[in-house]
N, CA, C and O of each residue as an XYZ file, in Angstrom:
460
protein
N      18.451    136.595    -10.178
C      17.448    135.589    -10.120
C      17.703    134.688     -8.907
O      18.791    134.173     -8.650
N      16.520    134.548     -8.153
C      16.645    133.433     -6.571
C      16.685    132.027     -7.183
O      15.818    131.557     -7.920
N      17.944    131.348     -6.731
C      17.480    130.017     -6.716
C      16.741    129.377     -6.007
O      16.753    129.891     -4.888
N      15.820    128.160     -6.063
C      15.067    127.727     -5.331
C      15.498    126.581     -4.615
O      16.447    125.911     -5.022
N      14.742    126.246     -3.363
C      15.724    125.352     -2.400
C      14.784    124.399     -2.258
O      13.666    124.483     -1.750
N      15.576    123.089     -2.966
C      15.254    122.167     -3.118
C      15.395    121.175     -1.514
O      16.469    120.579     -1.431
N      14.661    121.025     -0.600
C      14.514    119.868     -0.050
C      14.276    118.178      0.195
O      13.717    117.546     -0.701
N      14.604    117.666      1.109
C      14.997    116.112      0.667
C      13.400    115.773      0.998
O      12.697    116.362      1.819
N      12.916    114.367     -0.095
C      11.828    113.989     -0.675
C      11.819    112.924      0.372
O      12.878    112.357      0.638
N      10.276    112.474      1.230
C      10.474    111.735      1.598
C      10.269    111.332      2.793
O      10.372    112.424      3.352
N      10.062    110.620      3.602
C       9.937    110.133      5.324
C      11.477    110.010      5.765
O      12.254    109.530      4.940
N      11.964    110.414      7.013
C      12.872    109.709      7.558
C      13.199    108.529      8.106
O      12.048    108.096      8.043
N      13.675    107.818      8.495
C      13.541    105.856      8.469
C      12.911    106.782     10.251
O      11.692    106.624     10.188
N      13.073    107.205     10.981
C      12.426    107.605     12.325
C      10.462    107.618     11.929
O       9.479    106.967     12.283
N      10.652    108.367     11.337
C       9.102    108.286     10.483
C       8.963    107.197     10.025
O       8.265    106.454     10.715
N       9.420    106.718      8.960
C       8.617    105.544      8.485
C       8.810    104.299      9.457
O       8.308    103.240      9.081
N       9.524    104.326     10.733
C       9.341    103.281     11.398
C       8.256    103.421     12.190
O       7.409    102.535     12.302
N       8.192    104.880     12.973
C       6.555    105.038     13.354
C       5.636    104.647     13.146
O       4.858    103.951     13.797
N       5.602    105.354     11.510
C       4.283    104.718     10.725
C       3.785    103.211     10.851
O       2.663    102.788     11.127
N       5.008    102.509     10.555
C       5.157    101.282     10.743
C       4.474    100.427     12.020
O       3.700     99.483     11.855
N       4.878    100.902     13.223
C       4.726    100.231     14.189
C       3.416    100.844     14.641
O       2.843    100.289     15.579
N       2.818    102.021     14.042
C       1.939    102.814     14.103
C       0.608    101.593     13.640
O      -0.278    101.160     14.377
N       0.855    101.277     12.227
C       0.155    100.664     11.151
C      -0.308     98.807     12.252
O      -1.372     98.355     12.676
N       1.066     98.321     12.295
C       1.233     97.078     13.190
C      -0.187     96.789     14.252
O      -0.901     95.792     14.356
N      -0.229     98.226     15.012
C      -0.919     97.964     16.202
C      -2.449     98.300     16.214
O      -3.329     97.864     16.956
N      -2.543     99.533     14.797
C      -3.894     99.012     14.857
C      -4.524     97.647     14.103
O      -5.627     97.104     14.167
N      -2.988     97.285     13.178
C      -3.824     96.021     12.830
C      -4.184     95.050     14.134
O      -5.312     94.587     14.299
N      -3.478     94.894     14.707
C      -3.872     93.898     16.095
C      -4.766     94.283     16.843
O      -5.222     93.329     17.473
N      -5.326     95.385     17.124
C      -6.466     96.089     17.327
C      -7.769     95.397     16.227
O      -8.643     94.685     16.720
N      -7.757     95.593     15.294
C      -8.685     95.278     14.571
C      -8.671     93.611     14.330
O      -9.661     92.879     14.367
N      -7.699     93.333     14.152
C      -7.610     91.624     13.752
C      -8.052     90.845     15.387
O      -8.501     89.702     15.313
N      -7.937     91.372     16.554
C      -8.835     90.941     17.679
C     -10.347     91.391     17.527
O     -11.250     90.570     17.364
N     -10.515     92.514     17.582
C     -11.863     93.053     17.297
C     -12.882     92.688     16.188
O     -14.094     92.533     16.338
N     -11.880     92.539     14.597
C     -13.011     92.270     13.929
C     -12.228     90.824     12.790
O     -12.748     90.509     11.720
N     -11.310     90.337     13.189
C     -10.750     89.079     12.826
C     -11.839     88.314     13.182
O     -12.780     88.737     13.854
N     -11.685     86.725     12.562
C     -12.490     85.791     12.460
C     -13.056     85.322     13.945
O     -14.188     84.849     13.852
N     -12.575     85.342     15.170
C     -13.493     85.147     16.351
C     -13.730     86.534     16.959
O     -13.599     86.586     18.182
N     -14.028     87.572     16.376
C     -14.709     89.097     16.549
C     -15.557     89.441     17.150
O     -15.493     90.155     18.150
N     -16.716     88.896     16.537
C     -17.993     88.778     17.057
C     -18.011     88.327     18.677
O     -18.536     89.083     19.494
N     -17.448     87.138     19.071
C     -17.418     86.492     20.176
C     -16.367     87.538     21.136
O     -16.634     88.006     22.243
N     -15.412     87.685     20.528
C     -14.389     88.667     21.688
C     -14.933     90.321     21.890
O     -14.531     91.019     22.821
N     -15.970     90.830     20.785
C     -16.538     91.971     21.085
C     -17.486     91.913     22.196
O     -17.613     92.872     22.956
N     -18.241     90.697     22.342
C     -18.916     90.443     23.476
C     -18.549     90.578     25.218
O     -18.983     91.208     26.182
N     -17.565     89.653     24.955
C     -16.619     89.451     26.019
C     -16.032     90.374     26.923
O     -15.621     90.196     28.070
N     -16.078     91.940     25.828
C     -14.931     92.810     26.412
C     -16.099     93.554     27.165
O     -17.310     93.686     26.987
N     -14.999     94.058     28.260
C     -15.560     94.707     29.450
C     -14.950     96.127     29.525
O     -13.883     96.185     28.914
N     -15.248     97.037     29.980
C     -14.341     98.291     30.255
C     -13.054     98.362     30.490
O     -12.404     99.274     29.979
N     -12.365     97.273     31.427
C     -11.115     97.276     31.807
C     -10.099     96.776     30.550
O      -9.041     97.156     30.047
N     -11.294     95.452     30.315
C     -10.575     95.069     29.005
C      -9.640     96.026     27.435
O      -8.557     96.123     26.859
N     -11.263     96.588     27.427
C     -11.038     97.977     26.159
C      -9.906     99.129     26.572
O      -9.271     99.822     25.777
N      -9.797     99.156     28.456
C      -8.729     99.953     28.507
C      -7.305     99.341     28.448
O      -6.379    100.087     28.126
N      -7.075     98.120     28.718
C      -5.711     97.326     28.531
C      -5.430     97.370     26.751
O      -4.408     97.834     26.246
N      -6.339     96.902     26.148
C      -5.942     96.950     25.240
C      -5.431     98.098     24.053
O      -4.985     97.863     22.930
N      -5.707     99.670     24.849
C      -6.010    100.806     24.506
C      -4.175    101.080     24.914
O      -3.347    101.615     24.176
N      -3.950    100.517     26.303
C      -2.248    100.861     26.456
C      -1.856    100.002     25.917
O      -0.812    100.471     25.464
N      -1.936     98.396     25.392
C      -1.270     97.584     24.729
C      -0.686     98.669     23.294
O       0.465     98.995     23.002
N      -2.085     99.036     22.579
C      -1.508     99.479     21.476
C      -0.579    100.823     21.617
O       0.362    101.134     20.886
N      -0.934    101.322     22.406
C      -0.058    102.543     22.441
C       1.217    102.189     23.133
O       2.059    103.083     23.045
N       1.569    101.187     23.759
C       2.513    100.644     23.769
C       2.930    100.203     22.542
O       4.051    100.697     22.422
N       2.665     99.507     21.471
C       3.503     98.955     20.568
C       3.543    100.373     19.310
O       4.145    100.281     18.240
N       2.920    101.367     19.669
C       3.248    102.954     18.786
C       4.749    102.855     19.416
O       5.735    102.600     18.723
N       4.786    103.052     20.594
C       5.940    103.445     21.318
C       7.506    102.468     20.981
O       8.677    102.838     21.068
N       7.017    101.334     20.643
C       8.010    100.768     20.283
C       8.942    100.922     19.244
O       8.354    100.915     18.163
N      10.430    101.088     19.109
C      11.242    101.739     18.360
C      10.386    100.019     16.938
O       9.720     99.993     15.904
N      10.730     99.467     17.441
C      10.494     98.078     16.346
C       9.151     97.122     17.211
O       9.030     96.969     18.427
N       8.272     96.594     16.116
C       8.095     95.494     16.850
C       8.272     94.125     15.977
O       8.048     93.675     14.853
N       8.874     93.731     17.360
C       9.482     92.169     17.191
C       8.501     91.389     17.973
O       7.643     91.885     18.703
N       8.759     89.708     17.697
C       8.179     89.112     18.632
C       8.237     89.133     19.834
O       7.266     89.016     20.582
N       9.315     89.276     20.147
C       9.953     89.736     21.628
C       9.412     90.818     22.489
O       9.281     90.677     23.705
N       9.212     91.508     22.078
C       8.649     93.410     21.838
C       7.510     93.237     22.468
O       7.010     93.582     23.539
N       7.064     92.286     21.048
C       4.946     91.940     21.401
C       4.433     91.415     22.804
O       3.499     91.757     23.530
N       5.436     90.428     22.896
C       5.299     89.512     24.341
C       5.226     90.384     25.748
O       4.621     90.461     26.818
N       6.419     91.062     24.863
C       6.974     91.864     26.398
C       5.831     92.938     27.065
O       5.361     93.074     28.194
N       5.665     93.528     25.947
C       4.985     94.518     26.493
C       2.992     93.945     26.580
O       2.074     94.756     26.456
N       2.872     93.052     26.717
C       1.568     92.152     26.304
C       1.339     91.738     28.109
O       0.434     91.982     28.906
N       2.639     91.017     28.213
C       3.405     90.507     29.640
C       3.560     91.538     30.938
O       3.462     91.313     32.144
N       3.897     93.000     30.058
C       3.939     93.964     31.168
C       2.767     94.678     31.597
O       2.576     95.105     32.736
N       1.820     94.804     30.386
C       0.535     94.939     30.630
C      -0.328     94.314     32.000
O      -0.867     94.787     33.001
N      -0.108     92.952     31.394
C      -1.155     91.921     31.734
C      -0.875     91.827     33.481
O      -1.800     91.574     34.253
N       0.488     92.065     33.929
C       0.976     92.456     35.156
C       0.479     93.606     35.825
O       0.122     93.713     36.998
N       0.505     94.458     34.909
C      -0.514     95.793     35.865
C      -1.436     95.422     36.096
O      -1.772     95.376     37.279
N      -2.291     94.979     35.088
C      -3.836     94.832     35.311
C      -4.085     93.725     36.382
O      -4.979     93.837     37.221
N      -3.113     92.476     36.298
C      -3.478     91.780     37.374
C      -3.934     91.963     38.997
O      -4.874     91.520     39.657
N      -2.940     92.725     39.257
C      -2.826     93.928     40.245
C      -4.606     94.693     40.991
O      -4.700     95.028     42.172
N      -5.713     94.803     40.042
C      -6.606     95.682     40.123
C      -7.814     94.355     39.980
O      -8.090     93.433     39.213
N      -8.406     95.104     41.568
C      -9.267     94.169     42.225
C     -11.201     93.651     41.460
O     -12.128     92.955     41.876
N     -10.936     94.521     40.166
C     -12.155     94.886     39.584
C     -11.689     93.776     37.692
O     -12.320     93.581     36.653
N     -10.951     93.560     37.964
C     -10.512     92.926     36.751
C     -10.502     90.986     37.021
O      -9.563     90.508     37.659
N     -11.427     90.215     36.562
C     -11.724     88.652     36.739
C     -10.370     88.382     36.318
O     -10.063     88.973     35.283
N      -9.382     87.579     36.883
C      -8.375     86.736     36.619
C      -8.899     86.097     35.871
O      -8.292     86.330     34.826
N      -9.694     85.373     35.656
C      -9.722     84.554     34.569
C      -9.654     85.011     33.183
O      -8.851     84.680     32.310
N     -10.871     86.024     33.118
C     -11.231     86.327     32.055
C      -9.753     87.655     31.570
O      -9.761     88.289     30.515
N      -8.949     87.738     32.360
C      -7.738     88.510     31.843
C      -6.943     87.426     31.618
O      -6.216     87.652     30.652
N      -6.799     86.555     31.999
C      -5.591     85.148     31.424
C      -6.354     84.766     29.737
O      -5.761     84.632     28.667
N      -8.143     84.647     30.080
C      -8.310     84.286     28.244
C      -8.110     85.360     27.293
O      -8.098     85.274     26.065
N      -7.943     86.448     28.068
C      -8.021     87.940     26.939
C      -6.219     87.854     26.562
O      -5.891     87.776     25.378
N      -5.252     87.875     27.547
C      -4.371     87.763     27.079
C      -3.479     86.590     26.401
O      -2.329     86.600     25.962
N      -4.593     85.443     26.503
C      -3.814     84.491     25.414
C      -4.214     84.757     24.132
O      -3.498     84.461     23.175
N      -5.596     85.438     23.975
C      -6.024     85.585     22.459
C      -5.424     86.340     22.040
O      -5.350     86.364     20.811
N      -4.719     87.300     22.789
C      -4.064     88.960     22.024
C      -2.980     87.702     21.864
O      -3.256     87.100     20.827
N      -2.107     87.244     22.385
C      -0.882     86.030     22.261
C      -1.149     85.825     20.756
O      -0.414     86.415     19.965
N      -2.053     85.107     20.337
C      -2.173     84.124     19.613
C      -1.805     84.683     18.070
O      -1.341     84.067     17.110
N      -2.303     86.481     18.250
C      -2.101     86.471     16.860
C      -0.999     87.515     16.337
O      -1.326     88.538     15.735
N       0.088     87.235     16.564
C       1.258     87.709     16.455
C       1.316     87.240     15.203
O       1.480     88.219     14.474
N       1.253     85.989     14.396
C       1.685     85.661     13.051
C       0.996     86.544     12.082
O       1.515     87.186     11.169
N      -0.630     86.460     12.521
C      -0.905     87.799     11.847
C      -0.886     88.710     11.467
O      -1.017     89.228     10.358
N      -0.581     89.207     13.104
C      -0.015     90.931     12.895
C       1.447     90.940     12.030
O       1.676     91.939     11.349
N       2.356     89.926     12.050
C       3.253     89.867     11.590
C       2.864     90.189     10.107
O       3.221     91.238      9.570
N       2.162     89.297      9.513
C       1.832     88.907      8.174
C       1.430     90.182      7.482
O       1.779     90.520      6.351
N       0.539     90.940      8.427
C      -0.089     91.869      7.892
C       0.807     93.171      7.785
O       0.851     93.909      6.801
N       1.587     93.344      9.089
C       2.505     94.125      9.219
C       3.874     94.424      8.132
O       4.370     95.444      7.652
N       4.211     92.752      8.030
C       5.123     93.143      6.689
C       4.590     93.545      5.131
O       5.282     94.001      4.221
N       2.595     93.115      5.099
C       2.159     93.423      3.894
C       2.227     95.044      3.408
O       2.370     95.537      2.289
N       2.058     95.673      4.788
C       1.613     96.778      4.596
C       2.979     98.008      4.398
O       2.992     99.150      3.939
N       4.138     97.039      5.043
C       6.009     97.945      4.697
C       5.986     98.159      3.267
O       6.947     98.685      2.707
């Protein structure tokens, strides 16, 4: 008679941190997009915009953790490329990246709801 081979049940903490930081970034995706000033920042966004924010999040997939530190950083390293590109309003990239700023407590909040 074959015994049967029992395998381990379960995500690996590599996986479930993915998921995790996976989960994190589209909440910040959505909590800009359709959070309480939504309406007004869906307006606002421009092509370049929708593409910064498209590597923001796939930047914070990429992140082993995200921390506050993490968020900034890579928010900061973004916002540096894009500055760079002659088709993108300085201004209106300094108000886009203070609003993504702003809601870190959120994403936080939501982020630990959802661990």
């Amino acid at each position: 008679m074959e015994k049967k081979k029992v395998g381990k049940k379960g995500l690996s903490a590599k996986a479930a941190i993915g998921i995790g930081v996976g989960v994190a970034a589209l909440s910040a995706a959505a909590y800009v997009l359709f959070g309480p000033q939504g309406k007004k920042n869906r307006k606002v966004i421009r092509g370049w915009a929708v593409k910064m924010k498209g590597e923001i999040i796939e930047e914070f997939e990429n992140a082993k953790e995200l921390t506050e530190s993490v968020y900034y950083d890579i928010i900061d390293k973004v916002q540096a490329r894009y500055s760079k590109f002659k088709n993108v309003d300085k201004e209106e990239l300094a108000l886009l990246i203070k609003d993504i700023k702003k809601h870190w407590k959120a994403i936080k909040k939501d982020h630990v709801t959802k661990k």
